[in-house]
C-alpha positions in Angstrom: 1.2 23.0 5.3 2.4 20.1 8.1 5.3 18.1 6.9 3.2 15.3 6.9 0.5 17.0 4.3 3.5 17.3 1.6 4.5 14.1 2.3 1.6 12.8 1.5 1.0 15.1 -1.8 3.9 14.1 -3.0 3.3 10.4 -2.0 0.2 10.7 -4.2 1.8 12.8 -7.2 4.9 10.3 -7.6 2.4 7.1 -8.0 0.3 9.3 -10.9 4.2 10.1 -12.6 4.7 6.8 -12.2 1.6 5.2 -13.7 1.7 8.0 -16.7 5.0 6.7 -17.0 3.9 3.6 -17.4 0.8 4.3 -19.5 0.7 7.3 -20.8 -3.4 7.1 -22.0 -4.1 6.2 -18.6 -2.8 9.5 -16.8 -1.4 12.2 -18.4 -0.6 15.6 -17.6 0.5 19.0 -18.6 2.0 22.0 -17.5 1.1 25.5 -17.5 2.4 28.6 -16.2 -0.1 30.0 -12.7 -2.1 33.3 -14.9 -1.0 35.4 -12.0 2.2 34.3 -11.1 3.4 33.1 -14.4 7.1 32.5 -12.9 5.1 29.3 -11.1 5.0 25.9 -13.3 1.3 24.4 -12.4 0.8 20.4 -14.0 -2.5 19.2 -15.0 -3.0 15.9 -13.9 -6.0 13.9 -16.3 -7.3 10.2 -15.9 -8.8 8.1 -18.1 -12.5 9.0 -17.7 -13.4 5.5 -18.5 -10.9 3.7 -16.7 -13.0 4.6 -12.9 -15.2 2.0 -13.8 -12.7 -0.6 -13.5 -12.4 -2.6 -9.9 -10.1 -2.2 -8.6 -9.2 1.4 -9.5 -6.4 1.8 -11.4 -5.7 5.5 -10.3 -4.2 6.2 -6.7 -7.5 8.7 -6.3 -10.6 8.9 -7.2 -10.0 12.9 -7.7 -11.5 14.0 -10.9 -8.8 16.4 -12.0 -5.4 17.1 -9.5 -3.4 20.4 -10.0 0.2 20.4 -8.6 3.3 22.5 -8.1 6.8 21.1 -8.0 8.8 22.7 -5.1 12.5 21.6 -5.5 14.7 21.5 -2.6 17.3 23.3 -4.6 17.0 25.9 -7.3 17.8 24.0 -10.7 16.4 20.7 -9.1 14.9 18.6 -11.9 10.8 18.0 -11.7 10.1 15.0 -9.7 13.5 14.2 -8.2 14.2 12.7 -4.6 14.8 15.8 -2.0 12.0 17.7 -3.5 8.5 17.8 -3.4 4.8 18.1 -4.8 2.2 20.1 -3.5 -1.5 19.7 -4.7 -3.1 23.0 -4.9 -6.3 22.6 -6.0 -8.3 19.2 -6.8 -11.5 18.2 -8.2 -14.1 16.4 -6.4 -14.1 12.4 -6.3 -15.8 10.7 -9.5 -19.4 9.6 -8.4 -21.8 7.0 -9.4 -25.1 6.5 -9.5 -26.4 3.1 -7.4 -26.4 0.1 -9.0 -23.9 2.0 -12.0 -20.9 -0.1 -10.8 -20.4 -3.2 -9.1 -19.3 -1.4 -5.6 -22.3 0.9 -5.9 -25.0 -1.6 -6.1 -27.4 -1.8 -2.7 -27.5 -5.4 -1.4 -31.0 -6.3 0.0 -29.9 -8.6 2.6 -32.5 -8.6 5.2 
């Protein structure tokens, strides 16, 4: 993974901390340890299915369920903390809609 991959996981990752933060019923997560590597800490990260509806999006992606690992830049190095980072390793697709089921899905006949 480029330094520039990271960066951006944990760019992504710190916005969802901060909005569950924030509002905990809008994002919320959990963590769990990996089933094969149970020594590895894996957060669930959960948006409000309702809330993708809204325009603009509230959520920094349109992901429909984000899995991250913390990876401290020190051993003992509290979750979320500057000098660390997050790494996504595995994510959902985006959350779809059917035409015409939101305002920026609807087809414009504009001819």
């Amino acid at each position: 993974m480029t330094d520039a991959e990271l960066a951006s996981h944990t760019d992504l990752i710190s916005r969802m901390r901060t909005i569950s933060n924030r509002e905990r019923k809008l994002i919320s997560s959990s963590e769990y340890n990996a089933p094969a590597q149970p020594d590895i800490k894996i957060r669930s990260w959960k948006a409000n299915e309702f809330k993708y509806y809204q325009v603009p999006s509230p959520f920094p992606t349109l992901a429909r369920g984000v899995f991250s690992e913390w990876l401290p830049a020190h051993e003992g190095q509290k979750e979320g903390t500057e000098g660390g980072n997050w790494r996504i390793v595995c994510r959902g697709y985006d959350k779809f809609f059917n035409i015409g089921e939101t305002g920026w899905t609807t087809v414009c006949n504009c001819l």
